[in-house]
N, C-alpha and C positions, 0 to 999 in steps of 0.2 A: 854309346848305347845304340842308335840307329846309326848307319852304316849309308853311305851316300847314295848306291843302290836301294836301298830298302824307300832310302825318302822319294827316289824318281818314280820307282813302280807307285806307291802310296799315292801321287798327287798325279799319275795317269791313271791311276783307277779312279781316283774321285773325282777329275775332269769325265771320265769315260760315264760314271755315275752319272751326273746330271747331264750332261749330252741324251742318257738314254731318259731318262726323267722326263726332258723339256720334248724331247719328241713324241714319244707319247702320250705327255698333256696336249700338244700343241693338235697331232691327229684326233684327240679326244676332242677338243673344244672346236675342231671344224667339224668335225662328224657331229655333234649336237648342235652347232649351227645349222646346216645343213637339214639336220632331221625337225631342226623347228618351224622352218618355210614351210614342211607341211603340212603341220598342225594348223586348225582353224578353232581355237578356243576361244 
């Protein structure tokens, strides 16, 4: 059914998936860090 190519692209896209997942969160949660030091609530 799947074909030895088919399974290497599939499990580099979904490595490549969360790679971009986890950098983006990771830029998100320093950037809200960051914007919370200047808050004075």
């Amino acid at each position: 059914m799947f074909d030895g190519a088919f399974l290497s692209h599939a499990i580099f896209w979904l490595i490549g998936a969360i790679s971009v997942c986890g950098v983006v969160s990771a830029f998100a949660a320093m950037f809200a860090m960051g914007r919370s030091g200047y808050r004075e609530d």
